[in-house]
C-alpha positions in Angstrom: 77.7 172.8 -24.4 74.6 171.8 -26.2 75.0 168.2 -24.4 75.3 169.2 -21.1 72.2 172.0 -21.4 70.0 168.9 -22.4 71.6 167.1 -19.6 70.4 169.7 -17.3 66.9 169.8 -18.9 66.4 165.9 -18.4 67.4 166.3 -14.7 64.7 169.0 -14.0 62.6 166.6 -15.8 63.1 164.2 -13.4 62.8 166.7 -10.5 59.5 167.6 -11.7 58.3 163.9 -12.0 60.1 163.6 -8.4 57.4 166.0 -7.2 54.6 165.0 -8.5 55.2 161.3 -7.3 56.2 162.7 -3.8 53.1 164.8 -3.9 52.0 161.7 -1.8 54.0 161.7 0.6 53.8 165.2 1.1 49.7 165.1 1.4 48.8 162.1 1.6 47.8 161.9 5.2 46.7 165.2 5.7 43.8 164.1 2.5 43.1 161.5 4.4 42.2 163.0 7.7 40.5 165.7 5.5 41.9 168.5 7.4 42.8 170.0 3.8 41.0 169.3 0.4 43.7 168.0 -2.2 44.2 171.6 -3.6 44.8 173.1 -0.8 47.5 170.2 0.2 49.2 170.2 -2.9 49.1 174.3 -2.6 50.8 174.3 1.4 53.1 171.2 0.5 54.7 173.3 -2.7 55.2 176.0 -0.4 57.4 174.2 1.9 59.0 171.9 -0.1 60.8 175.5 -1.9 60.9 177.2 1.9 63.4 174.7 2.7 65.7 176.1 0.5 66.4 178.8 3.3 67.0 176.2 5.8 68.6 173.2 4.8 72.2 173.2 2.9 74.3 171.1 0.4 75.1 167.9 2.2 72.9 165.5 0.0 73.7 166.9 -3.5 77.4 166.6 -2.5 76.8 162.9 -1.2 74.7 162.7 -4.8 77.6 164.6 -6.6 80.5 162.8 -5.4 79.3 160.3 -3.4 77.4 157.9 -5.7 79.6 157.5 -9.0 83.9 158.0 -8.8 83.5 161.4 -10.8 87.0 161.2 -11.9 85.0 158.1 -15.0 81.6 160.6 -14.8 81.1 162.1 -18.6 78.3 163.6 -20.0 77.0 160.1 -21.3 77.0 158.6 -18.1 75.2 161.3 -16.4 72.5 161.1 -19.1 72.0 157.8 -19.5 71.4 157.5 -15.3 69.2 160.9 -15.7 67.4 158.7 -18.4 66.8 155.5 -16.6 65.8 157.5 -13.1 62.9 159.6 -15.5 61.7 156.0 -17.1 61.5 154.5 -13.7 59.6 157.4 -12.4 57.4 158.4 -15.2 55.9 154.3 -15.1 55.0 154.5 -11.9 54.0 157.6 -11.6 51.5 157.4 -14.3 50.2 153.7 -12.9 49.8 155.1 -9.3 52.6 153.0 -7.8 54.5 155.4 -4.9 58.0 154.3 -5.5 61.4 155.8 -4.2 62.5 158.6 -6.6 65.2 158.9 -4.4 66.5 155.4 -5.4 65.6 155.6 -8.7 68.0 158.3 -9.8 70.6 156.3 -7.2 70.3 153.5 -8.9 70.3 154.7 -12.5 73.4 157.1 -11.8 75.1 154.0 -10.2 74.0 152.2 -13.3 75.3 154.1 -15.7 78.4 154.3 -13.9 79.0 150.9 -13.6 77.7 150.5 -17.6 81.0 152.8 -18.2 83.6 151.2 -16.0 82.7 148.4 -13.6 82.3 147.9 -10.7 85.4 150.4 -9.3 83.0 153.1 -10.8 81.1 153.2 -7.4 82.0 154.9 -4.6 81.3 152.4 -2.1 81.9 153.8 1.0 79.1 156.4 0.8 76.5 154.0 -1.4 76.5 151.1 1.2 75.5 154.0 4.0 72.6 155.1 1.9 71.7 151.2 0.7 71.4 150.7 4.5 69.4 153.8 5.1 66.6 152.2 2.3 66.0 150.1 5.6 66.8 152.7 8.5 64.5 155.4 6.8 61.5 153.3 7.3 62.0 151.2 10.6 62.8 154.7 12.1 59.7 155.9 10.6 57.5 153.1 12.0 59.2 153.0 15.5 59.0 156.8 16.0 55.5 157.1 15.0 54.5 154.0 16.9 56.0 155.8 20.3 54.5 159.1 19.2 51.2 157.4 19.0 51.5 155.7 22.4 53.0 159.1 24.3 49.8 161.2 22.5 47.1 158.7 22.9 48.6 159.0 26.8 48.4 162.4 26.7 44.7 163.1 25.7 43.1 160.2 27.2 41.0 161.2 29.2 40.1 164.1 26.4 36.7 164.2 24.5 37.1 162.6 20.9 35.6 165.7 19.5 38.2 167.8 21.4 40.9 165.9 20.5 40.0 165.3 16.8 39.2 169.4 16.6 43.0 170.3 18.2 44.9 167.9 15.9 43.4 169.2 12.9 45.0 172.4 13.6 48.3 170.4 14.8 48.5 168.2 11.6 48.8 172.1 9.6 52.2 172.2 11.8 53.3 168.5 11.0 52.0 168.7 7.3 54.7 171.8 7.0 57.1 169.8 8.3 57.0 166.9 6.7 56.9 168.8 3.1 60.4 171.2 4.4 62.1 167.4 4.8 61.1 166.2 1.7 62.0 169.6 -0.5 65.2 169.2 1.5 66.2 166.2 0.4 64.8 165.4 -2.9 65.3 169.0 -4.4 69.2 168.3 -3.5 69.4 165.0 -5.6 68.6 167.0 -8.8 71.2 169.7 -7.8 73.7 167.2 -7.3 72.9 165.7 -10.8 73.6 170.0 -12.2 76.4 170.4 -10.4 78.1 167.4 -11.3 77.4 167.8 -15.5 78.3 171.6 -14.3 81.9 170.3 -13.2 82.5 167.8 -15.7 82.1 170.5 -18.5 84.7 172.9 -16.9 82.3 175.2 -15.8 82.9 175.4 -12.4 87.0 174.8 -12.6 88.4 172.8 -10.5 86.6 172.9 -7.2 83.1 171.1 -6.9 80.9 173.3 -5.4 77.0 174.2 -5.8 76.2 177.1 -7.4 73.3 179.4 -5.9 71.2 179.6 -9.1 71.0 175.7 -9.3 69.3 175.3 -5.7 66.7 177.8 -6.4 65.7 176.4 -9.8 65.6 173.1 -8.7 63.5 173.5 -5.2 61.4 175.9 -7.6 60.8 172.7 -10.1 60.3 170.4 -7.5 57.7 172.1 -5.9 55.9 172.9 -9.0 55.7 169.1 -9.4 54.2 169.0 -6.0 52.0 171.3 -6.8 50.5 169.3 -10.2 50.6 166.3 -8.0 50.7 162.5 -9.0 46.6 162.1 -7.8 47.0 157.8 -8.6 49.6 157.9 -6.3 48.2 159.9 -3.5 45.1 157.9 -3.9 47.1 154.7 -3.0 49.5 156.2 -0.2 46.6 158.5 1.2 43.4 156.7 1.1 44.6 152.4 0.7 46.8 151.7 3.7 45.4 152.1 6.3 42.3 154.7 7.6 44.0 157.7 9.2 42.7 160.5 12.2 44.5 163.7 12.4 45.9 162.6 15.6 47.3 159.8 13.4 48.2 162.0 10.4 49.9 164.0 13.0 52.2 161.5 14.5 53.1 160.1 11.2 54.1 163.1 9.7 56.1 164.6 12.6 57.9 161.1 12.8 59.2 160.9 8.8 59.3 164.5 9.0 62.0 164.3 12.0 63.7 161.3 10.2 64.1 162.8 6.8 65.5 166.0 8.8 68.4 164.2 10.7 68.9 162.2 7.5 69.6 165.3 5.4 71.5 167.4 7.8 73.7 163.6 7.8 74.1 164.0 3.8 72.4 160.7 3.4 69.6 160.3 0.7 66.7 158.9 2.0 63.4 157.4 0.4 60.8 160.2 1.7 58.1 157.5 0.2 59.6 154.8 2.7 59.6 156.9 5.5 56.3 158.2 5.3 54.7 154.6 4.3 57.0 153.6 7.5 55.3 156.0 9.3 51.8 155.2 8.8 51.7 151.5 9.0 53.3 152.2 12.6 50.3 154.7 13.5 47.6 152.1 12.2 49.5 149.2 14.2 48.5 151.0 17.3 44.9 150.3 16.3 46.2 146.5 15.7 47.7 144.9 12.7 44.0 144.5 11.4 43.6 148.2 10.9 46.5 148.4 8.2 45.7 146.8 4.7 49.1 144.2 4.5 48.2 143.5 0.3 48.2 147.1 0.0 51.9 148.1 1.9 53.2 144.5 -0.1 52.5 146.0 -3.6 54.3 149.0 -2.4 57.2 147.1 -0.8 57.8 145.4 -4.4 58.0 148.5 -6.0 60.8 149.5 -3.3 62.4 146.3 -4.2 62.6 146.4 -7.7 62.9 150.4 -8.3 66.6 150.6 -7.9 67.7 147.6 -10.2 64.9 148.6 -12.9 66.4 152.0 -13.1 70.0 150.6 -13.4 69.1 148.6 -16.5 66.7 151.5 -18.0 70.3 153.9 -17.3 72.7 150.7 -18.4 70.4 150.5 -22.1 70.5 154.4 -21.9 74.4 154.7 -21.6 75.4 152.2 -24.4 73.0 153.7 -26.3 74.0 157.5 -25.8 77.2 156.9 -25.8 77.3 154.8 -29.0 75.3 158.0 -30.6 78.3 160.1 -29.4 81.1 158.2 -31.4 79.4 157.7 -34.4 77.7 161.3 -34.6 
């Protein structure tokens, strides 16, 4: 009992740490544009993030519950050692401004763990090749969609005055601000409830049926969005203001375009990267203006971190698992 209520704690840990990271993603254009000051971003972002609670379901903490790890070999060790290696991974980077993938840090520490414990046959891998190939998806469906919104809008308002158009957007990057932080809270508060429901079922308090308890998907989008609200300011200085220089027309087609793509991704039960999307996003908005416009050292840093997140995270859980669960047998 004790174990799996400090199992539980570490998980809304790392739900908090998943907010403040993805505080970036969730303002970091609409900074840039200055349409809001930082406050007031991190302020309308936590709102949505827990508003999607009323709209979205269950499909990616299912996928996250059952979908990752065989839970037949899940125990409480494994759970907490991947819980362990996700909150390293995302604690380092958060606090050295690098906008990683919390998504893929929990996937690959719960993967890690699980694989610590029993191999290779631990991983379901069905379901964790489909969201391996959405770390690439996410992104190039990001940059394509944003690129096309660019060119359809730019169309649209040519022969508009700047001032006009700038002026209108501004008001229109409110809409796709809102809509970009629903997507996120949709999918990234459902990771941790996956991780609550799953220590929830291997502890015999649900009985035999997996299923998602109501007072676990309110206390996590409620965590989640008070880590939006703290905000991870290193990081949404590097995502917001080093990339590439952003208009609230551009803000505005970048945001509707991850926004859309996390959206169709999380009523598809896949977990998706909202950091890759978004960076996807704006590098196609500030191709439009040529590949000058976008600042390539910049998105390569950033594209390292993607790289490396998931495998870090699966040795911080492996070290994390032999460690916990040597604790276990000798205390």
């Amino acid at each position: 009992m004790v174990f799996a209520v400090a199992i539980i704690l570490l998980a809304l840990i790392f739900d908090f740490y998943n907010g403040m990271n993805d505080a970036a993603n969730s303002i970091a254009t609409i900074v840039s544009t200055r349409v809001l000051t930082p406050i007031q971003a991190v302020m309308w972002a936590a709102f949505f993030n827990f508003a999607a609670v009323f709209i979205f379901g269950v499909s990616v903490a299912n996928t996250i519950g059952k979908g990752i790890v065989d839970i037949a070999i899940v125990d409480n060790s494994v759970i907490s050692g991947g819980v362990i290696g996700a909150i390293l991974m995302s604690a380092i980077a958060t606090h050295n401004g690098m906008p990683i993938s919390i998504s893929h840090a929990i996937i690959g520490g719960y993967a890690g763990a699980g694989f610590a414990k029993a191999g290779f046959t631990a991983i379901v891998t069905s379901s964790f090749g489909k969201i391996v190939l959405f770390m690439f998806i996410a992104p190039i469906l990001g940059f394509i969609f944003a690129l096309i919104f660019s060119i359809i809008t730019t169309w649209i308002v040519k022969n508009k005055k700047p001032a006009k158009v700038d002026k209108y957007f501004r008001r229109l990057q409110l809409v796709s601000s809102a809509l970009f932080s629903l997507s996120h809270g949709s999918n990234d508060a459902q990771k941790t409830i996956g991780i609550i429901t799953v220590v929830l079922f291997t502890n015999g308090f649900l009985g035999d049926t997996f299923y998602v308890p109501n007072w676990v998907i309110f206390m996590s989008y409620t965590v989640i969005a008070l880590g939006t609200l703290l905000g991870g300011w290193k990081v949404i200085s590097t995502l917001g203001m080093r990339v590439t220089k952003l208009t609230p027309f551009g803000g505005f087609s970048a945001e509707t375009s991850a926004g859309m793509t996390i959206s169709f991704a999380s009523l598809l039960g896949i977990p998706v990267s909202t950091t890759h999307t978004i960076t996807g996003s704006i590098i196609g908005v500030g191709t439009l203006r040529g590949f000058s416009a976008v600042k390539w050292g910049v998105a390569r840093n950033i594209l390292w971190t993607w790289v490396l997140t998931m495998p870090i995270a699966a040795i911080f859980a492996t070290l994390a698992y032999y460690l916990i669960d040597y604790l276990t047998k000798i205390l």
